[in-house]
N, C-alpha and C positions, 0 to 999 in steps of 0.2 A: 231500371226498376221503378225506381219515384217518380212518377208524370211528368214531368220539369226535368228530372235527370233521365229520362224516357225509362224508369222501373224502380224498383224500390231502388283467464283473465285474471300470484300468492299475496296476497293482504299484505300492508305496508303495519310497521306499530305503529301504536297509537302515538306513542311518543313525537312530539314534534308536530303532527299532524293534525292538528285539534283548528275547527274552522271556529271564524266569527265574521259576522253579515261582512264585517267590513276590509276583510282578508277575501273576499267573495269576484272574481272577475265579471265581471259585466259588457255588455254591450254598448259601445259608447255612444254616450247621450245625444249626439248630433246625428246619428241612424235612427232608425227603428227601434222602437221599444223592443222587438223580437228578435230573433235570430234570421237570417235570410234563407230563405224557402226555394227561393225560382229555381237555385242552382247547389243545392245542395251535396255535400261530401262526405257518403258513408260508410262505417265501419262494421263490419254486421262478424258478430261473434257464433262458432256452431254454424259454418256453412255446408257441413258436410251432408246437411238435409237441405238444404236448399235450393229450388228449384234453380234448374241453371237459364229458363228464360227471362228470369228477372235479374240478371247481373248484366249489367252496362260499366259505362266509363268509368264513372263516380261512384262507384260504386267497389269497396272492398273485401272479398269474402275472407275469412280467416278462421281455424282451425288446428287442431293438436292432430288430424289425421289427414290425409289425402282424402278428396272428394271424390265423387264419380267423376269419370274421365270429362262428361261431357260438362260439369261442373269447373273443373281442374282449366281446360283448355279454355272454358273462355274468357278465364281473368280479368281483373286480375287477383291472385290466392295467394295468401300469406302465411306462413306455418305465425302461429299466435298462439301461446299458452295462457287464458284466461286468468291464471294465478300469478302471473308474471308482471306484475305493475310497472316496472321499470321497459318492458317491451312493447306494453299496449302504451303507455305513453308518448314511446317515441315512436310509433306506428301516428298517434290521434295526430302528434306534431309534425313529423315529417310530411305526411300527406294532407295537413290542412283538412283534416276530419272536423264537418261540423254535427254531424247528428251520430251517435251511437246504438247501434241495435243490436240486443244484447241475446243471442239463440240459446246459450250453452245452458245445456241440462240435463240430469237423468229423470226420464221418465218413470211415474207412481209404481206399476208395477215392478220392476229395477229399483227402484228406490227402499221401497221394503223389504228387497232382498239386500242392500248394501246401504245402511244408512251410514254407517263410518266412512262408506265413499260419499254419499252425499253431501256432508258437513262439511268438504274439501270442496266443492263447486263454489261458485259463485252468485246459486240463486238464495245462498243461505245466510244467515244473519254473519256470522263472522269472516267474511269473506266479500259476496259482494257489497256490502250494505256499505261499510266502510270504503271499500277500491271503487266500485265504476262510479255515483257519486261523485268522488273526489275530482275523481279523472276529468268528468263532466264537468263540473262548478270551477276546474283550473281551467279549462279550456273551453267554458262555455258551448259547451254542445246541449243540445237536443238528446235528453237520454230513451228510451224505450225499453222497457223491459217485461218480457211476456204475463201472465196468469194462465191459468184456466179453471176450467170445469173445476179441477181438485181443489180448489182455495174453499170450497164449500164442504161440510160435514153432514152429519147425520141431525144435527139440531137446525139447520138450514133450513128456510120456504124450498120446497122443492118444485113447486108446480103453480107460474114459476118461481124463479130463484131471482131477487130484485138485484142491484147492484149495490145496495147499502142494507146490511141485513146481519143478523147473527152466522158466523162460518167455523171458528171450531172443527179444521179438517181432523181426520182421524189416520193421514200418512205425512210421513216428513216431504212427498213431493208438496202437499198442500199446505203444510205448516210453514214449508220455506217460502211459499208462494205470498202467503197472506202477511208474513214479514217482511217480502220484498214491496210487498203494496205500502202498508203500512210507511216503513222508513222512508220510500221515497216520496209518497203522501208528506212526512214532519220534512223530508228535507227540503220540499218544493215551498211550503208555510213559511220553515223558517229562514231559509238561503235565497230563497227564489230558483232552485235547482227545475231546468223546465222538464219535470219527469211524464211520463206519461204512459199504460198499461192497460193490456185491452186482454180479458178472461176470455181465453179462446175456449171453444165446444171442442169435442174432438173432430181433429183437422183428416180427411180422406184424402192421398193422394198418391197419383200413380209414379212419384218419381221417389219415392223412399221407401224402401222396406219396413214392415212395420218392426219398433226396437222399443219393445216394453211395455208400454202403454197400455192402458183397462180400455179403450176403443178403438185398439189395432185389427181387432177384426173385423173391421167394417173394410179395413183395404185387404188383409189377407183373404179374406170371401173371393174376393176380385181373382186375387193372382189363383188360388184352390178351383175356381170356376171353371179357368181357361186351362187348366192343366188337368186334372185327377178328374174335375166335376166332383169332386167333394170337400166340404168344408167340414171340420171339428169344432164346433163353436164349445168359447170356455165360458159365458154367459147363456143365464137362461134365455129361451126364446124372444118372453115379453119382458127383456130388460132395457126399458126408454129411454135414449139418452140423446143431449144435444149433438148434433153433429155438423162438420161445415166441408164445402170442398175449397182446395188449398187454397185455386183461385180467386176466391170471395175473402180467404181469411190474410192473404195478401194484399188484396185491393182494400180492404176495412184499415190493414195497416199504416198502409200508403194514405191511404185517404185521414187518420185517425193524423199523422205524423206531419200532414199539411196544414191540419186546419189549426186556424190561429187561435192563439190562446184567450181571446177574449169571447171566443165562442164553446171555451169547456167550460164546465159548470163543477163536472169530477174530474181527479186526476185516473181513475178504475174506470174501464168500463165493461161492463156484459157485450157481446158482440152473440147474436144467434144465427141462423141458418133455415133449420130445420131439424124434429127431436123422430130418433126412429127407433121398431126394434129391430132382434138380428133376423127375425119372420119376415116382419116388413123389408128388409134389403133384401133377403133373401126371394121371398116374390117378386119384386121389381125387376131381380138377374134372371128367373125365368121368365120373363117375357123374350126377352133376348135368349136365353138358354134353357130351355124346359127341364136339361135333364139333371139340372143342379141338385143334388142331392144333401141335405143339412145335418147331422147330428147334435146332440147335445150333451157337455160334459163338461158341466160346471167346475171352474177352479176355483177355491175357496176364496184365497185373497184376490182374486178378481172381483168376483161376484159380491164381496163384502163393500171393495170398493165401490163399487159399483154402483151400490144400493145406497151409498151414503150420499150420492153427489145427487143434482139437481136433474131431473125429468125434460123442465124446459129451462129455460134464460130467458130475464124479460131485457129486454135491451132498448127500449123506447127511449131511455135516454140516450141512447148513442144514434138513434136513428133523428131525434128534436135536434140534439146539439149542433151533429157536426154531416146530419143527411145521410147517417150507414144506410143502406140497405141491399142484400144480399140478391146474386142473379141465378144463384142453383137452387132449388128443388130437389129433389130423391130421385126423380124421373131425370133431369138431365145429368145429377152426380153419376148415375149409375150409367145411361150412356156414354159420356167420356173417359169414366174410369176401364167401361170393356174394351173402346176403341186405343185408347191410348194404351192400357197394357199390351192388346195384341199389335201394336204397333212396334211395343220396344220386343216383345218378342220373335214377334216375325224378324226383325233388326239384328237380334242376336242368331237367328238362325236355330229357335227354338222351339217344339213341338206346341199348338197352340189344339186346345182340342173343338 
């Protein structure tokens, strides 16, 4: 997964637990001021969406579920309960884990159907803020832990939306989001914790079904395309929103997780793409598919969310610091999203229309 590596969790008490700079492990002084890069060892949480071209050697997926097959087989996968500190620990230790990438979560739409499940994740203030942190700063790793679009509100610049800006999200996916930002922001200040977070767009891809998410239908269109030829779109038409294909929002990862820390300026950052509506995707699959047919039937709390979050992302700082910039377009997402769906279908031996 990681270029170099060829490709890219239950709360402890407080009790006992309490850091100070100088309880802090470090990197010893006769190395590198950094952590080492060329050959990195990592723990990636939430792989049950993860693409399975990017797991190599060094690389460890882990999950509370079984993967897809083609995920599962090619290892290596480790059952890991993000709540369990005592098993992610001796997972970072036994394997000589130096960087942590942190997937587990439920997605905004799901999340405002179950916020008493979400307060039990660990993108949430009582939970991870305290655990991966810790884990991190014992064992000196590289931590990474997601954002997105939702970290932004309705009081937000929308168009676009900068990377230092008022956000005030208005769902508990984005309130945990901007709390994860925030703590690991004081604990990188105050500990030296090398944390690091990159606000994804919504991410289009053909290797996970969509599960929750306010711009899930930018992939279900895909799969509705090749099957029915019809799509139910639960957003209005012209509703704009960032979007990225998986590939770019992996390689920004990888690329964001490389570069040395004297070249971030933020520990956040915006990462963009390209901002569409569900018209515009939908025009682009008839070039390829004429007979696509779209309806529309707004869902409330989609649509609400929906309107709250950012139009575009300005991401110039990520592109200054550390050279983001992105290789899909709407014109090539949508070409490889049809190829590659009719690819796993044909595979399964599925009607492709």
């Amino acid at each position: 997964m990681l270029s170099g590596v060829r490709s890219l969790c239950k709360g402890w008490s407080a009790r006992g637990m309490s850091l100070s700079p100088r309880q802090i492990n470090r990197w010893p002084s006769y190395e590198s001021s950094e952590p080492p890069t060329d050959c990195p060892r990592v723990l990636i949480t939430g792989a049950i969406c993860f693409p399975a071209q990017y797991g190599k050697e060094n690389v460890i997926l882990s999950d509370i579920r079984r993967p897809p097959t083609e995920v599962y087989n090619m290892g290596p996968f480790v059952y890991a309960d993000v709540l369990d500190y005592k098993n992610l620990r001796e997972l970072v230790v036994n394997n000589r884990i130096t960087w942590l990438v942190h997937y587990s979560a439920l997605l905004s739409a799901i999340g405002e159907a179950n916020v008493a499940l979400v307060s039990t994740i660990p993108d949430v203030p009582h939970s991870v803020l305290p655990l991966l942190p810790h884990l991190a700063l014992e064992n000196c790793l590289r931590l990474f832990v997601p954002s997105t679009i939702g970290a932004f509100g309705p009081s937000s610049p929308r168009d676009p939306a900068p990377d230092l800006c008022i956000q005030r999200p208005r769902t508990i996916y984005g309130v945990s989001k901007v709390h994860a930002e925030l703590m690991g922001e004081y604990l990188h200040h105050k500990y030296g914790l090398d944390f690091r977070c990159l606000r994804y767009p919504g991410v289009v891809s053909a290797h996970t079904k969509p599960g929750g998410g306010t711009t899930d239908y930018a992939v279900q269109i895909f799969h509705d395309a090749l099957s029915s030829g019809h799509h139910e779109c639960y957003l209005r038409s012209n509703t704009r929103l960032p979007m990225m294909h998986i590939s770019d929002c992996h390689r920004a990862t990888i690329e964001f997780m490389q570069a040395p820390e004297s070249q971030l300026s933020l520990r956040t950052y915006n990462i963009a793409a390209m901002s569409f509506t569900p018209e515009e995707v939908a025009e682009e699959i008839r070039k390829h598919l004429p007979y696509l047919r779209v309806t529309y039937n707004p869902d409330t709390i989609r649509q609400t969310i929906a309107d709250s979050w950012p139009v575009r992302f300005d991401d110039s700082n990520a592109r200054q610091d550390w050279g983001w910039k992105p290789a899909y377009g709407l014109s090539e997402l949508v070409t490889d999203m049809l190829a590659s769906i009719r690819e796993k279908k044909n595979n399964a031996g599925l009607p492709v229309s």
